[in-house]
PLY file of the C-alpha trace (Angstrom):
ply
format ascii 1.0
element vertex 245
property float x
property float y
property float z
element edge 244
property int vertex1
property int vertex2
end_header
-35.43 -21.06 31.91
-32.46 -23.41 32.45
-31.45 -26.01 29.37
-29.21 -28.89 29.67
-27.78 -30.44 27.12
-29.45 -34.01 27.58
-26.71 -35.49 25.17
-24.25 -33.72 22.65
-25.79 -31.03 21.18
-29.43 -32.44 22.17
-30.65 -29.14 24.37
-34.16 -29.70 26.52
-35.57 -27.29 29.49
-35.19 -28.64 33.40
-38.35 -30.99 33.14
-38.86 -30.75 37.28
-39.70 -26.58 36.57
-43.05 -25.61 37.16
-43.13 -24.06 33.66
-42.71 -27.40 31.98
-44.42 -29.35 34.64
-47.70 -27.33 33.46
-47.45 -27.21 30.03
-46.66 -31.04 30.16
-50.59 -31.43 31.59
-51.75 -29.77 28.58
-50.20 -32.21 26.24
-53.10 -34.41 25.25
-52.84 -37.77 24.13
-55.17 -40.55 22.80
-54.87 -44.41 22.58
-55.64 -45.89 19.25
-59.29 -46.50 19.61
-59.30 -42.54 19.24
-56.80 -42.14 16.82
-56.30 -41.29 13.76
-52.83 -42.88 13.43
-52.32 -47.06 14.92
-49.54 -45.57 17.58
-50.45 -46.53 21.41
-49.64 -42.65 22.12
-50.87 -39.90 19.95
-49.98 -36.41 20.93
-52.73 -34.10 20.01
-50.95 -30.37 19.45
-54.96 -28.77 20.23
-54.19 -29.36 23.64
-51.49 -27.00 23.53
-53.32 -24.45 21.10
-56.42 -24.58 23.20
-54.59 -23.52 26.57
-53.67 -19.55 25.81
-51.25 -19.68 28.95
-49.54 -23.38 27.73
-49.21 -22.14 24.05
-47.62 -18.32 25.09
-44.74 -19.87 27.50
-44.18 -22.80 24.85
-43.97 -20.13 22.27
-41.95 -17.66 24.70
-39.04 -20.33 25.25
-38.50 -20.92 21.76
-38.23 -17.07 21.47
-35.72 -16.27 24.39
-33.94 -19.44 23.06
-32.94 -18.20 19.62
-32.98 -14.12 20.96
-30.03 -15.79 22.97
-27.95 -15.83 20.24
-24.99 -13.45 19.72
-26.18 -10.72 17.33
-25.67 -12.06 13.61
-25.14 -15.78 14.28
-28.70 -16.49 15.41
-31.30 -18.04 12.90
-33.09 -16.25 9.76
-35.82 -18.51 9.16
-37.88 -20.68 10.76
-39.07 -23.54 8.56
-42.31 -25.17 9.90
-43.00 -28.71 8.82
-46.67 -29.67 7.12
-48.58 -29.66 9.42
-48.26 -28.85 13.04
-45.01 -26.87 12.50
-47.09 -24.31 10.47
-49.29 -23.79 14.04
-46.15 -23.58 15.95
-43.79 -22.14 13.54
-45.15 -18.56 13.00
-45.44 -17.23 16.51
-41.85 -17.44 16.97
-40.78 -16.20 13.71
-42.84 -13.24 14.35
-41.80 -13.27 17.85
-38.16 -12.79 16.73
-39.17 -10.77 13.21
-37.50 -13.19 10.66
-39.47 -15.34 8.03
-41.88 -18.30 8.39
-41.40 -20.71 6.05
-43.64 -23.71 4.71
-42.00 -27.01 4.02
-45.26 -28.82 2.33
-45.92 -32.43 1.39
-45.50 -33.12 -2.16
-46.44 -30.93 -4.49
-48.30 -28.72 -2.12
-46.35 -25.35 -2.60
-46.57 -23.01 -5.61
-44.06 -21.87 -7.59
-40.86 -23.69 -8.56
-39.86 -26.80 -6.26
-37.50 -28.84 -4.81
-38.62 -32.22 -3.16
-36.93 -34.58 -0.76
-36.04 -38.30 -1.09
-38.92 -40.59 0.61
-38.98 -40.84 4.21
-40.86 -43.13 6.61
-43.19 -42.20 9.88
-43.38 -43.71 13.24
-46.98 -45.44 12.22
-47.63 -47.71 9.22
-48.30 -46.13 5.63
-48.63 -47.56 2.23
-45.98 -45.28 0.53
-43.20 -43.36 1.77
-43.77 -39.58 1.82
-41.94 -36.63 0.48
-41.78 -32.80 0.89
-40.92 -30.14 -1.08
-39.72 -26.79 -0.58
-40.22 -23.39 -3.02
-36.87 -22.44 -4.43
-36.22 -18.73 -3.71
-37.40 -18.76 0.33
-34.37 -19.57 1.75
-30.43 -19.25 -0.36
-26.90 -19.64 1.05
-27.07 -16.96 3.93
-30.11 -18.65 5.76
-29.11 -19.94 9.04
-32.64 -22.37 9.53
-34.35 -23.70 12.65
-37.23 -26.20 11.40
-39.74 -26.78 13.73
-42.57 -29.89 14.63
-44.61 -31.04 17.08
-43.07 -33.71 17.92
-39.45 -35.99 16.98
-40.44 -39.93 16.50
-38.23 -41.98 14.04
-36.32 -38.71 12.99
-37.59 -39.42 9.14
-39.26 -36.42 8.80
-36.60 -33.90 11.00
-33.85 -35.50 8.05
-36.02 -35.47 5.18
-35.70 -31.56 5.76
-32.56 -31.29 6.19
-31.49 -32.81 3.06
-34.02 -29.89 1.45
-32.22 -26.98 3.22
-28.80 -28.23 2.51
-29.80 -28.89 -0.98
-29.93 -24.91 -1.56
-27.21 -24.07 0.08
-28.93 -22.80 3.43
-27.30 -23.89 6.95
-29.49 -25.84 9.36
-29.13 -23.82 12.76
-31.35 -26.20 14.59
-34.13 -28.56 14.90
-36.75 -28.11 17.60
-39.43 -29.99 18.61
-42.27 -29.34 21.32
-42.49 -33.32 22.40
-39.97 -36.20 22.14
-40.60 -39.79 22.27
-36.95 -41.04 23.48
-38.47 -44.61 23.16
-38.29 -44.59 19.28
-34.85 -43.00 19.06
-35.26 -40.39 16.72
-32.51 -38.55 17.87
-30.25 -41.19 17.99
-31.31 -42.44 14.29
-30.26 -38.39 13.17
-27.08 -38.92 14.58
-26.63 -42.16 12.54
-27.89 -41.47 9.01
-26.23 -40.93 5.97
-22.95 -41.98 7.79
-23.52 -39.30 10.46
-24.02 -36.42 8.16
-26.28 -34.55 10.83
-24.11 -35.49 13.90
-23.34 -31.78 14.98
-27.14 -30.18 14.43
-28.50 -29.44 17.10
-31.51 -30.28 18.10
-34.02 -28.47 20.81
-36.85 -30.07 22.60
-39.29 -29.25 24.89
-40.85 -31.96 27.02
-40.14 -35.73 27.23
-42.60 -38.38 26.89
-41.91 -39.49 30.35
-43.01 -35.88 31.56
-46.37 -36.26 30.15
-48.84 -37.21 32.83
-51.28 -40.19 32.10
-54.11 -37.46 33.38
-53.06 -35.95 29.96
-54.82 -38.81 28.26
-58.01 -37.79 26.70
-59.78 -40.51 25.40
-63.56 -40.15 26.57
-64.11 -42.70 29.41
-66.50 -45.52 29.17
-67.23 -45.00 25.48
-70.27 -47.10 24.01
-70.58 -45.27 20.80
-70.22 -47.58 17.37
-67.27 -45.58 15.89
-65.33 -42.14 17.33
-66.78 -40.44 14.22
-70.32 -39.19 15.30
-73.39 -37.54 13.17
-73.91 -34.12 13.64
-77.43 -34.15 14.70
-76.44 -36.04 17.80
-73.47 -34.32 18.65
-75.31 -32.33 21.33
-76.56 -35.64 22.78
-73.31 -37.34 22.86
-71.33 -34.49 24.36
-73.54 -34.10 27.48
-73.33 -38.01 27.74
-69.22 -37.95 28.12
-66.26 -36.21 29.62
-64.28 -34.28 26.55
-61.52 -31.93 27.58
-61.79 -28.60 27.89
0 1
1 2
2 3
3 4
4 5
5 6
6 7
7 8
8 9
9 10
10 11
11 12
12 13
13 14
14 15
15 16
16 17
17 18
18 19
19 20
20 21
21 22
22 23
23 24
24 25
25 26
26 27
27 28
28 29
29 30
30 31
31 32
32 33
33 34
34 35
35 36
36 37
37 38
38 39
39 40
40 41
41 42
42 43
43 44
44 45
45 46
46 47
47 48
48 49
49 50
50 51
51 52
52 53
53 54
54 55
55 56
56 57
57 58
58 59
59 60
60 61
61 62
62 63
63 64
64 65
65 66
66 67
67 68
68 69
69 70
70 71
71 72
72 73
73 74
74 75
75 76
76 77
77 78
78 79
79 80
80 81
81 82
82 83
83 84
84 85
85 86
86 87
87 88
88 89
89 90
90 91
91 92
92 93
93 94
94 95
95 96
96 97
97 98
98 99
99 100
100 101
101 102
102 103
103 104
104 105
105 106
106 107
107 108
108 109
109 110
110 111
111 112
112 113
113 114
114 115
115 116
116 117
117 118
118 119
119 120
120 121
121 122
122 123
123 124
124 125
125 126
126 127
127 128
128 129
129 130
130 131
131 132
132 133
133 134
134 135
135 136
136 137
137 138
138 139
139 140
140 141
141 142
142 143
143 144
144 145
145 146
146 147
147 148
148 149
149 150
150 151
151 152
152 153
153 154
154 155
155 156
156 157
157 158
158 159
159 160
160 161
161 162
162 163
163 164
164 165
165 166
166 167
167 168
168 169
169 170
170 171
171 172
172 173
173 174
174 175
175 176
176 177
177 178
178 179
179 180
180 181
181 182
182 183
183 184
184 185
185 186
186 187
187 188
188 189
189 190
190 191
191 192
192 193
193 194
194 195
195 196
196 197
197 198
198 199
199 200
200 201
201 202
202 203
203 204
204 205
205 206
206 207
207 208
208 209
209 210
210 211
211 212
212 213
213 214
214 215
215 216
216 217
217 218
218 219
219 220
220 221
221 222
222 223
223 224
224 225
225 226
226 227
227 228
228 229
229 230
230 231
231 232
232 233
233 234
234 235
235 236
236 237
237 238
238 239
239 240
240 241
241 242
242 243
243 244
């Protein structure tokens, strides 16, 4: 697979190869009537998980990417964020035999913690959220890719960060499977903290733009009450619509 460097230090596969052409159809997506989130777009990472093909030659990039490395400069961890980076996180750290590590909302990890400042999302919430990472998983020789599903805003990618660089531990990269170039995320890293996190670099996979509107699976012509349905009827109601598959 070819990357170019979309802008400094911003690395993203061809998006015209068949490879990402295909795993861009798997990307589901939902408007806000079945949403869990008020976003017009929200990327569902089951339609990745679901596809066995999609999910191996996602995971495989990520793999040859970082097995790319000159031997001893490459990363040691991988750092998955809570929650989708914990699905997409552990292939590839056992795909290149180094440790998976769990970044976790607030107060969610055992043991002895350190927690990150407050950090805001791409969709509305009543309090800004933190996470927290157990001291002793990563010291001063960790070189640290942290992985998501997806870069919005760029809160989140920075609010871990500031974790790894509070123990001493390098950030190699940050990687991403989706971005969403229309909220700026990576441009907003760039800018923060006076442009602290100018030089990471960050690793994505497919663009927003690449993502077909076929990818869109809301069920059509829905006359249900609420998206939320009783388990007794669940038979009924899934012979009624189109779900993906």
């Amino acid at each position: 697979m070819k990357w170019v460097e979309k802008a400094p230090n911003h690395w993203m596969p061809e998006q015209d190869s068949e490879d990402i052409k295909e795993m861009a159809k798997t990307m589901w997506w939902y408007t806000e009537k079945f949403s869990p989130k008020d976003v017009p777009k929200f990327y569902d990472v089951s339609g990745i998980t679901e596809n066995p093909k999609a999910f191996r030659r996602m995971i495989e990039l990520f793999v040859e990417r970082y097995k790319a490395a000159p031997e001893g400069t490459g990363p040691t961890h991988i750092i998955g964020y809570d929650a989708r980076g914990f699905i997409i996180g552990p292939p590839i750290a056992m795909g290149l035999g180094i440790p998976f590590v769990l970044l976790r909302k607030a107060g969610k990890n055992p043991g002895v913690l350190v927690h990150s400042e407050g950090y805001h999302k791409e969709y509305a919430e009543k309090e800004p959220e933190t996470q927290c990472i157990r001291l002793g998983s990563i010291d001063e020789t960790s070189r640290v890719v942290l992985i998501d599903d997806l870069i919005a805003t760029g809160g989140t990618a920075v609010s871990g960060f500031e974790l790894v660089e509070a123990v001493g531990a390098k950030v190699y990269e940050f990687a991403a499977v989706i971005e969403l170039p229309f909220l700026e995320g990576v441009q907003k890293i760039r800018e923060c903290q006076g442009g602290k996190f100018k030089d990471v670099s960050i690793c994505t996979i497919v663009d927003d733009s690449a993502i077909p509107d076929s990818a869109c699976a809301d069920p059509k012509d829905w006359k249900e009450p609420s998206r939320n349905v009783a388990a007794e009827s669940a038979k009924e109601i899934r012979a009624k619509y189109d779900f993906p598959r």
